[in-house]
Backbone bond lengths (Angstrom), bond angles and torsions (degrees), N, CA, C in turn:
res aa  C-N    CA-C-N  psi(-1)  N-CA   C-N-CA  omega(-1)  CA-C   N-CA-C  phi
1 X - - - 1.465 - - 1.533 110.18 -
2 X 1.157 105.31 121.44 2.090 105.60 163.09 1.549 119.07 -80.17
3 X 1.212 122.54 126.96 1.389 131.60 172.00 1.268 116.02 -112.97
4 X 1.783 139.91 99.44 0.904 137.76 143.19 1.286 116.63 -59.73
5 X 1.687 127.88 145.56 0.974 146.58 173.95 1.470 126.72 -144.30
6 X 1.561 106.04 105.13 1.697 106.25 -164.61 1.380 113.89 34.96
7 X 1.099 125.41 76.48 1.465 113.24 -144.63 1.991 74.66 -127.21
8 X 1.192 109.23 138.67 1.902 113.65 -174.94 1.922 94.16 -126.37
9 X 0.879 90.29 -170.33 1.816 112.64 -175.37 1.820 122.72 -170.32
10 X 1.002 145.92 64.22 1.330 152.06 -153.26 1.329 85.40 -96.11
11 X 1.451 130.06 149.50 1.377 153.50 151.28 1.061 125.62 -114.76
12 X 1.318 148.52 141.05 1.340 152.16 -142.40 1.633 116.03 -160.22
13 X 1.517 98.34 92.77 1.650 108.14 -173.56 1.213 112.86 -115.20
14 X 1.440 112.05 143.81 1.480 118.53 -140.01 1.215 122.37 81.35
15 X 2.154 110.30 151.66 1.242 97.67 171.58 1.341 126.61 -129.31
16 X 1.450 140.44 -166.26 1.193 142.02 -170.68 1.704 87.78 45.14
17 X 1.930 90.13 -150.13 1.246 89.03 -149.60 2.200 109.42 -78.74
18 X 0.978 110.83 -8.75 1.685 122.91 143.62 1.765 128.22 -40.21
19 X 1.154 113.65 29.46 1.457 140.86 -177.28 1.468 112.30 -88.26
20 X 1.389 153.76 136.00 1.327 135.83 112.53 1.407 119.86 -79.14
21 X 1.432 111.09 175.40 1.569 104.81 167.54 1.582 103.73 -115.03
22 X 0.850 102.52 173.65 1.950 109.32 175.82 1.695 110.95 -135.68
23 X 0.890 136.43 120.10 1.818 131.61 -167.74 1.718 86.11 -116.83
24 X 1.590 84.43 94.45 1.465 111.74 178.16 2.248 97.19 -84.97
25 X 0.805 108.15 -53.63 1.652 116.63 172.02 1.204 103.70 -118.85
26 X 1.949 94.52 144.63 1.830 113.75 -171.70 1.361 96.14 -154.41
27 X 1.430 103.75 111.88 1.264 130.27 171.35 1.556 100.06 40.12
28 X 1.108 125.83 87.72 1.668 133.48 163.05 1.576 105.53 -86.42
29 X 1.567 106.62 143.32 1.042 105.59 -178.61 1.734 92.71 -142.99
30 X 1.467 117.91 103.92 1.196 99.76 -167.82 1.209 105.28 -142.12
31 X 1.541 134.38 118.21 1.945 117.93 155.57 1.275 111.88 -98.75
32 X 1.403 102.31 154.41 1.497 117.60 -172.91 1.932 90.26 -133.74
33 X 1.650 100.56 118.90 1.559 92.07 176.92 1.360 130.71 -94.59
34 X 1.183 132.94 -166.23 1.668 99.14 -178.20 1.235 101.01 -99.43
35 X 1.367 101.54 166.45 1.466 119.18 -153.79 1.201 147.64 70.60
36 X 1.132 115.41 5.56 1.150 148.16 -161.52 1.637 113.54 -77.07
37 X 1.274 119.23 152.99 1.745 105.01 178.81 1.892 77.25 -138.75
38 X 1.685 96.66 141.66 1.553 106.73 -168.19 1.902 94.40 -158.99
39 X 1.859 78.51 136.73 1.679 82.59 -175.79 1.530 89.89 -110.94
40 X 1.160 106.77 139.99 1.780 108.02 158.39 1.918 114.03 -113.10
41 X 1.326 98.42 114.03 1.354 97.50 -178.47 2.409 109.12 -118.19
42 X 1.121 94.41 166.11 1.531 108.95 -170.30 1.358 119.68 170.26
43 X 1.452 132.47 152.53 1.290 129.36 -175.71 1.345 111.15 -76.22
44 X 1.866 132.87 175.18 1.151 109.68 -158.09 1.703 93.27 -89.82
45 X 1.287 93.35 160.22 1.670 119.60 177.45 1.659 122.89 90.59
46 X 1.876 82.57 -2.93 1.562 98.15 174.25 1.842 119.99 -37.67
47 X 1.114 100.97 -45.63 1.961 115.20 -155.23 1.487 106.78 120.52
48 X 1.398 106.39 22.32 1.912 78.61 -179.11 1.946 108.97 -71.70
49 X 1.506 84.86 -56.57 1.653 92.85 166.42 0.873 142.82 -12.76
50 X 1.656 94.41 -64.72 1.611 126.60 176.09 1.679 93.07 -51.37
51 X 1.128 97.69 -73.53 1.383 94.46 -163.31 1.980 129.30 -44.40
52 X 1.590 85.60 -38.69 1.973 99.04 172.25 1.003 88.43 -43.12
53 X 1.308 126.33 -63.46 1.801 129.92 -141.62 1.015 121.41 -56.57
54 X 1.540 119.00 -36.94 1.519 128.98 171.51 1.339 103.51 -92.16
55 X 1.324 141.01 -16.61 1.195 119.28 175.69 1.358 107.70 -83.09
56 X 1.209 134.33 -26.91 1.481 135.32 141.28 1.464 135.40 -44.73
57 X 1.629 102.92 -1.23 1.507 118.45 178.21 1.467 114.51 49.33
58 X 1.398 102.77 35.84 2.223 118.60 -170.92 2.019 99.31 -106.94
59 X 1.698 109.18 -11.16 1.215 107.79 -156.15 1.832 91.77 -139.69
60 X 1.279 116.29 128.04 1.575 118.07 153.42 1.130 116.45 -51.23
61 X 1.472 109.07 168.90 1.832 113.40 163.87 1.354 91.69 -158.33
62 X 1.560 112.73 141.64 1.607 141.14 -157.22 1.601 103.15 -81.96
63 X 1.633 109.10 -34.89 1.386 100.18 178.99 1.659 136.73 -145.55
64 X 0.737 157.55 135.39 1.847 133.90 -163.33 1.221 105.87 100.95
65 X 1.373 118.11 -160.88 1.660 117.55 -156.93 1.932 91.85 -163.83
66 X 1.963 89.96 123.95 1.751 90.98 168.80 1.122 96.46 -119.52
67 X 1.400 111.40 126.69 2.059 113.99 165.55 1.474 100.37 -109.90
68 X 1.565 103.86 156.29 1.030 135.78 171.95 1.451 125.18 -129.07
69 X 1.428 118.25 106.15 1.007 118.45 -147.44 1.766 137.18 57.59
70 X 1.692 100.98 17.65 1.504 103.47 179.90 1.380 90.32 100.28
71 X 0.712 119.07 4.97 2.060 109.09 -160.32 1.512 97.11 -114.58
72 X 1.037 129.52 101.14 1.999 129.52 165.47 1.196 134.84 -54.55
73 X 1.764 117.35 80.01 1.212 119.94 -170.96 1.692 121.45 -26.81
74 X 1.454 131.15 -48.11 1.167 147.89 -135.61 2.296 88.04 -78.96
75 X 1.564 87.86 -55.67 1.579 99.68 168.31 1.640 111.44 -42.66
76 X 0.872 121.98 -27.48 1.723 121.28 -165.46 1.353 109.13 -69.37
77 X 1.534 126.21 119.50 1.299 109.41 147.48 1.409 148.00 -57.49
78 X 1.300 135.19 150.29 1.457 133.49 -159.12 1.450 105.31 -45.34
79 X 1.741 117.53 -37.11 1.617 97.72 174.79 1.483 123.15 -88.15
80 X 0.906 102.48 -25.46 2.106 121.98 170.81 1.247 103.85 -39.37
81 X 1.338 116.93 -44.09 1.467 130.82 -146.67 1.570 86.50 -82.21
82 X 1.613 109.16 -72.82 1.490 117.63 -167.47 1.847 106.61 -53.94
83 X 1.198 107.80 -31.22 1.534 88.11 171.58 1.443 129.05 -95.71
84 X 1.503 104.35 16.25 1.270 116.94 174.00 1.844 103.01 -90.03
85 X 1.702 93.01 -39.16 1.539 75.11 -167.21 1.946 111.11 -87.66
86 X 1.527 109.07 -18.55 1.598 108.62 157.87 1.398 119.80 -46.13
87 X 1.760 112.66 -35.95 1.557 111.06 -157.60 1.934 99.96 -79.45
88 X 1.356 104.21 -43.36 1.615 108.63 -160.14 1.864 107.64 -124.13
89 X 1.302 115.32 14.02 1.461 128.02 169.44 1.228 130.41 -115.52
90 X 1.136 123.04 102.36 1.542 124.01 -166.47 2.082 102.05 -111.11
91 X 1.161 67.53 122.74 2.485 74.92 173.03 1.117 119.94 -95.80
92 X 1.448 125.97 151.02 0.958 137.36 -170.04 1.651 113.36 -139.06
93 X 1.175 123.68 119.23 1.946 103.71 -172.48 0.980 90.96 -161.71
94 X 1.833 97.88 155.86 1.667 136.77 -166.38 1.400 105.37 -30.87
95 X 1.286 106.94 -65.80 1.378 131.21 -175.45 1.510 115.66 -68.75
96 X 1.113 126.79 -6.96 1.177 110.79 171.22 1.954 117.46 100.33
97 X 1.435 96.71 -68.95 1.248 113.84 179.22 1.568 109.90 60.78
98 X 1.503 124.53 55.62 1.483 127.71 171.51 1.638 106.40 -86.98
99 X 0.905 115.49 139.36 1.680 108.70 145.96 1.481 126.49 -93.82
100 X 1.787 115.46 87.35 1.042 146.09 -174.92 1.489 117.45 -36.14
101 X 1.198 104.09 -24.91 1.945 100.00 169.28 1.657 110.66 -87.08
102 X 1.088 105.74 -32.76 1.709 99.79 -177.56 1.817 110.50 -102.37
103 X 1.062 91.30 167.94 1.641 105.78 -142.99 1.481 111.10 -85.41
104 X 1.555 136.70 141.46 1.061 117.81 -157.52 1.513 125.13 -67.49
105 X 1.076 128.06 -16.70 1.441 138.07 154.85 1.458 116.09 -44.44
106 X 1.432 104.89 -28.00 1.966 105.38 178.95 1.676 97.73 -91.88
107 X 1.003 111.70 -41.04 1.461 128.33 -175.26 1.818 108.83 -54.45
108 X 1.464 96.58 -36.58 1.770 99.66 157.24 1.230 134.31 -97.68
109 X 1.277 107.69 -0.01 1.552 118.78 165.24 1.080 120.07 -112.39
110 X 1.133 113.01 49.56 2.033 116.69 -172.05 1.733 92.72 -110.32
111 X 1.642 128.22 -12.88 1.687 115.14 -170.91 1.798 70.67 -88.14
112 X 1.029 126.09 -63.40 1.566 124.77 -145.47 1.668 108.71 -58.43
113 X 1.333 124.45 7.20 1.848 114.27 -170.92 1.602 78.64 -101.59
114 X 1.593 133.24 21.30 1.383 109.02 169.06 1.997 100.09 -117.10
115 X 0.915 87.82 12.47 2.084 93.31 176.28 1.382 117.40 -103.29
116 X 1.386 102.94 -18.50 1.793 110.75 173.04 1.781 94.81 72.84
117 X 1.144 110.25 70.71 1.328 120.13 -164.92 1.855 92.31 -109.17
118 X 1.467 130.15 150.87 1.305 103.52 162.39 1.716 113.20 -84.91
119 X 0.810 100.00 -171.86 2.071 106.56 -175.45 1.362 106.02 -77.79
120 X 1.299 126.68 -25.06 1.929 112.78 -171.48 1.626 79.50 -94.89
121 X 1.522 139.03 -43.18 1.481 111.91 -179.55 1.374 127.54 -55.89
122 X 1.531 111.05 -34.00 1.343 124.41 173.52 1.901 107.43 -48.47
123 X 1.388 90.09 -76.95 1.488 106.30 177.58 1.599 113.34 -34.64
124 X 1.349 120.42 -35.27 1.263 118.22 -179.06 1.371 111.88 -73.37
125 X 1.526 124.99 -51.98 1.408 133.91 174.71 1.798 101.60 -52.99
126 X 1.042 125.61 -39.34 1.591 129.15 173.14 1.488 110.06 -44.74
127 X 1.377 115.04 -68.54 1.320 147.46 157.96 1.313 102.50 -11.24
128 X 1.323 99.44 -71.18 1.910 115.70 -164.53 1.970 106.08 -58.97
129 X 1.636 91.01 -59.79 1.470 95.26 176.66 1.832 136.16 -48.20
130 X 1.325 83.33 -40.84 1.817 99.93 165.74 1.664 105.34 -70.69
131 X 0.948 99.78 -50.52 1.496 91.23 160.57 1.427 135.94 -10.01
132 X 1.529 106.14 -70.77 1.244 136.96 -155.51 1.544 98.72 -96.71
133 X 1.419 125.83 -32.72 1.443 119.19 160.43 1.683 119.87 -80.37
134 X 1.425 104.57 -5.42 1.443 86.25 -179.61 1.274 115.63 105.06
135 X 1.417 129.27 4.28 1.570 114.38 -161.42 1.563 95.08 -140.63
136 X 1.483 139.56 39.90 1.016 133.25 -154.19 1.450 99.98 -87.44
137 X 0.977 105.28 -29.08 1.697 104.81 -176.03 1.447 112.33 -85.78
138 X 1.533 126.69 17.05 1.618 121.64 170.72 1.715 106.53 -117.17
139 X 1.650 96.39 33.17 1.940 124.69 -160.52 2.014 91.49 -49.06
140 X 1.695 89.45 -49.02 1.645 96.03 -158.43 1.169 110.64 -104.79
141 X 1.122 113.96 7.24 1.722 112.05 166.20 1.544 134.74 -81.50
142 X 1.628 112.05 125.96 1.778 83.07 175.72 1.150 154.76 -54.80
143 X 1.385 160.19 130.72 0.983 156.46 -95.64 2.034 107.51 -105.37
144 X 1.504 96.72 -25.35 1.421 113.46 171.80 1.685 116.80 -88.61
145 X 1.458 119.17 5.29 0.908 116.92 169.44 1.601 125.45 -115.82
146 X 1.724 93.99 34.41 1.762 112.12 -178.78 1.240 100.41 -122.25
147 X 1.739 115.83 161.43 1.165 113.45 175.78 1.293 131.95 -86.66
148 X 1.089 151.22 173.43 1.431 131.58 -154.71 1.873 112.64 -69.67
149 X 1.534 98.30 -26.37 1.769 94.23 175.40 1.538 113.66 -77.28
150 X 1.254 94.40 -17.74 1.891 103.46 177.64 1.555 98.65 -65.31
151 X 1.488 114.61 -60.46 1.234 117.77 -176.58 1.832 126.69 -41.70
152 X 1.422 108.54 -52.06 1.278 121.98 148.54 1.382 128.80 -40.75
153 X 1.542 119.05 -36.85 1.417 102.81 -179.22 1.666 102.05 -102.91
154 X 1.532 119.78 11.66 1.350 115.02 164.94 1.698 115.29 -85.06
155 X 1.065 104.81 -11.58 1.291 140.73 -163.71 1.728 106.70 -77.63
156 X 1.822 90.21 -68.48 1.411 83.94 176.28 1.700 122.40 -93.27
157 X 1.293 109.29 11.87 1.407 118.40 159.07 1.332 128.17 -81.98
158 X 1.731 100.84 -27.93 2.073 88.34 142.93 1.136 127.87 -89.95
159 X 1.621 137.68 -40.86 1.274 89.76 150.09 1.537 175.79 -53.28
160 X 1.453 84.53 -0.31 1.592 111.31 157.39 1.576 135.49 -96.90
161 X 1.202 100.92 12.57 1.400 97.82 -161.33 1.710 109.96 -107.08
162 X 1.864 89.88 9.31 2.076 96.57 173.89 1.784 99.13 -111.87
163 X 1.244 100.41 16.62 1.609 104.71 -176.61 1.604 119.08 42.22
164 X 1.299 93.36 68.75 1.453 104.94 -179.37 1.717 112.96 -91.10
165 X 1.647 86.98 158.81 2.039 74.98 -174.64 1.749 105.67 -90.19
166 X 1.291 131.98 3.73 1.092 122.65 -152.19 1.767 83.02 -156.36
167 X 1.369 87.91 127.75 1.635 111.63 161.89 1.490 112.19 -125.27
168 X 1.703 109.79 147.80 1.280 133.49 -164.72 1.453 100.59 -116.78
169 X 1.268 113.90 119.33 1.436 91.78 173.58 1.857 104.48 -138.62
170 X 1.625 108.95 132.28 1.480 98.81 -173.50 1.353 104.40 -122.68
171 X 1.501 101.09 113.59 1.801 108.67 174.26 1.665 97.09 83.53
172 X 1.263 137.91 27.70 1.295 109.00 -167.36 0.896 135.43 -73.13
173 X 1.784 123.44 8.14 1.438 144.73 -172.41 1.507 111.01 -107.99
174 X 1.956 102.23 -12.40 1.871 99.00 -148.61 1.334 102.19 -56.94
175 X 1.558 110.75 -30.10 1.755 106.15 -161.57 1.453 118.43 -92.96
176 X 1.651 115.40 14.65 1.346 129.64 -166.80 1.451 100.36 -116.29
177 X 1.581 100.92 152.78 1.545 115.58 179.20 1.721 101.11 -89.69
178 X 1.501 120.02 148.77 1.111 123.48 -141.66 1.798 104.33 -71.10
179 X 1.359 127.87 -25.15 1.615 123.38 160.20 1.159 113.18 -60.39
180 X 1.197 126.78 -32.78 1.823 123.71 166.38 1.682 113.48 -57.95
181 X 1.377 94.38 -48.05 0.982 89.69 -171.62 1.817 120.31 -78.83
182 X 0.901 124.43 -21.14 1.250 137.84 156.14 1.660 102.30 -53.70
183 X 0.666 148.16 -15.66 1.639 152.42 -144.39 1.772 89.06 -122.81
184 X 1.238 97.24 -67.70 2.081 96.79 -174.92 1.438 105.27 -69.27
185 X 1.323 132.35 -19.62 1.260 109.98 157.11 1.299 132.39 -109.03
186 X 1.196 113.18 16.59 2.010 127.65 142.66 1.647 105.87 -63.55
187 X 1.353 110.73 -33.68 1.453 97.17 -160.63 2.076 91.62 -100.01
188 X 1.158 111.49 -27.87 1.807 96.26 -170.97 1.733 87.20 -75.53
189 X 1.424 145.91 -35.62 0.871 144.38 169.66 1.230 125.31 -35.29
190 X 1.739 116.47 -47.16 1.444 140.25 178.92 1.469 105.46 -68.35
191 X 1.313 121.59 -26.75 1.326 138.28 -169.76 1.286 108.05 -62.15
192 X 1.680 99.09 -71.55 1.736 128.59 -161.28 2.039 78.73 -56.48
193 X 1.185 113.20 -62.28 1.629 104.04 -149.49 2.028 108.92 -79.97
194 X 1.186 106.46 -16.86 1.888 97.34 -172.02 2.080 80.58 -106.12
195 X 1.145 114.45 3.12 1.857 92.70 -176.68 1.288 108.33 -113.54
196 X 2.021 107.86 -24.50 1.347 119.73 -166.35 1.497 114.32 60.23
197 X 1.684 118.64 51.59 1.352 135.19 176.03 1.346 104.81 -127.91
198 X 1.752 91.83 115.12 1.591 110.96 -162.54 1.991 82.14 -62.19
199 X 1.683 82.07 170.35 1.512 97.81 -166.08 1.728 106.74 -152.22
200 X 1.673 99.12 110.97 1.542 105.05 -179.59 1.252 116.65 -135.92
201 X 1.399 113.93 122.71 0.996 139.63 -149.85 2.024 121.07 -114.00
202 X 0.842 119.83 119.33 1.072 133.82 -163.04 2.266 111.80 -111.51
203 X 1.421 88.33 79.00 1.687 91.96 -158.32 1.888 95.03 -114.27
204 X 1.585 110.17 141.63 1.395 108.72 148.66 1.941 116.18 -85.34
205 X 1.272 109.13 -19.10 1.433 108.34 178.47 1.302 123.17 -97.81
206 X 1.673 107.21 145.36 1.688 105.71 -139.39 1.666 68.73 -88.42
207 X 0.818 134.43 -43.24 1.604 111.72 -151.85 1.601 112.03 -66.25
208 X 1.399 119.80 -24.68 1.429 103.00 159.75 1.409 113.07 -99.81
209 X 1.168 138.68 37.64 1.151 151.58 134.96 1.700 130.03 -65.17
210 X 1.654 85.40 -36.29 2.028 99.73 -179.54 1.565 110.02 -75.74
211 X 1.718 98.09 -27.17 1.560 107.74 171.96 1.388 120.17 -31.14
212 X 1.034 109.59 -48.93 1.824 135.56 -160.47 1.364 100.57 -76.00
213 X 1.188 113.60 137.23 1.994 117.88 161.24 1.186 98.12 -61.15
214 X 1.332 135.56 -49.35 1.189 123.19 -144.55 2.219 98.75 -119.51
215 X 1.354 105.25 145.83 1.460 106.69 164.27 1.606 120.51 -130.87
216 X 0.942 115.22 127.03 1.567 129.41 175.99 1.298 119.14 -130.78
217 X 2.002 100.87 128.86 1.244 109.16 -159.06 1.345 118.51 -127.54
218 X 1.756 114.67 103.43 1.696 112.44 -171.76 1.292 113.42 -89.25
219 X 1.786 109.73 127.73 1.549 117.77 155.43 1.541 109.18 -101.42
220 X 1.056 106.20 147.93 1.895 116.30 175.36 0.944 99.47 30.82
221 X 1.792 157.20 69.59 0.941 151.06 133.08 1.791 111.04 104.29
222 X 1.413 109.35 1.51 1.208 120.75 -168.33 1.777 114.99 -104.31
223 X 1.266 135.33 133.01 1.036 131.95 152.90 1.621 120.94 -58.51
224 X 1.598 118.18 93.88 1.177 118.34 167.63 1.404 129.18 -56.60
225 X 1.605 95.74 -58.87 1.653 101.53 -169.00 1.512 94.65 -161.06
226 X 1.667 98.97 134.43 1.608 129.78 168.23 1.561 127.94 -89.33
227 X 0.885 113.83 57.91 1.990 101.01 -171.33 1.385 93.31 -76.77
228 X 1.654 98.20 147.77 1.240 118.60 132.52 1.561 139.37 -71.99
């Protein structure tokens, strides 16, 4: 389970005394339970970002308290933290983020070279994950020689492939034509419900927004509105 609690975010650009601040997050108060499928939508500069970022434990926050699983990120030391968010955080983004010379099988084993895993176990968990998106048979191909929905579901087969309970996903449709994109969110959908991997989603488009049980909507750093 995630627990935001009055949880703020101030940024500070510029330096010495030539600074403003910006109150990117204000007092969040948010749970997300597990299993859950959740859209967060807002115009840009809202905080959605902001907000992925720390719920991805990639971003500080100045005030309040986020647990995960009961557990208080802020308490974590710098390595606690990173193997908290390798062990139970899986990403998902616009862009993809492949490294186009190496092959998609490395491209899904890039969370696992931090578990000290050997390479045929790795390779097997690779295996498994492509699996489960569908693309197992493009195992040995390079990653620039798929089409952009291929790319996406290589994508979300590493973040799945450390069996995390919670996936992040930002824009994961933006760079797809709208049958693709209907396609990556049949399958992160298929995810959240046959894997029980909560699912949060970070969309400007309402139609993969309706996907979600749940909708949440940030202005200026504020939680407007929660539907179920």
């Amino acid at each position: 389970m995630i627990e935001l609690k009055n949880l703020s975010k101030i940024y500070k650009v510029g330096k010495g005394k030539n600074f403003t601040e910006t109150q990117a997050l204000n007092n969040i108060n948010l749970t997300i339970e597990d299993g859950e499928s959740v859209a967060i939508q807002g115009k840009s500069g809202a905080g959605k970002s902001t907000l992925l970022n720390i719920l991805g434990i990639l971003d500080s926050y100045n005030s309040g308290n986020y647990f995960i699983d009961g557990e208080e990120v802020k308490k974590l030391s710098d390595k606690k933290a990173a193997k908290l968010r390798n062990e139970k955080i899986g990403f998902v983004l616009q862009d993809f983020s492949l490294i186009d010379s190496k092959s998609v099988a490395m491209n899904v084993m890039l969370p696992l070279f931090f578990c000290g895993c050997k390479h045929n176990v790795m390779y097997e968990k690779a295996e498994k994950a492509l699996e489960l998106v569908d693309i197992k048979d493009q195992i040995n191909k390079k990653t620039y020689q798929l089409s952009g929905g291929q790319r996406q579901r290589v994508a979300i087969a590493r973040a799945i492939v450390n069996n995390p309970s919670i996936i992040l996903a930002d824009e994961p449709t933006g760079a797809l034509d709208k049958e693709t994109s209907k396609q990556i969110m049949d399958l992160l959908l298929k995810l959240n419900e046959t894997e029980k991997i909560t699912l949060i989603v970070v969309t400007h488009d309402d139609d993969v927004a309706k996907c979600c049980k749940r909708r949440i909507e940030i202005s200026d750093g504020n939680i407007k509105k929660s539907d179920s």
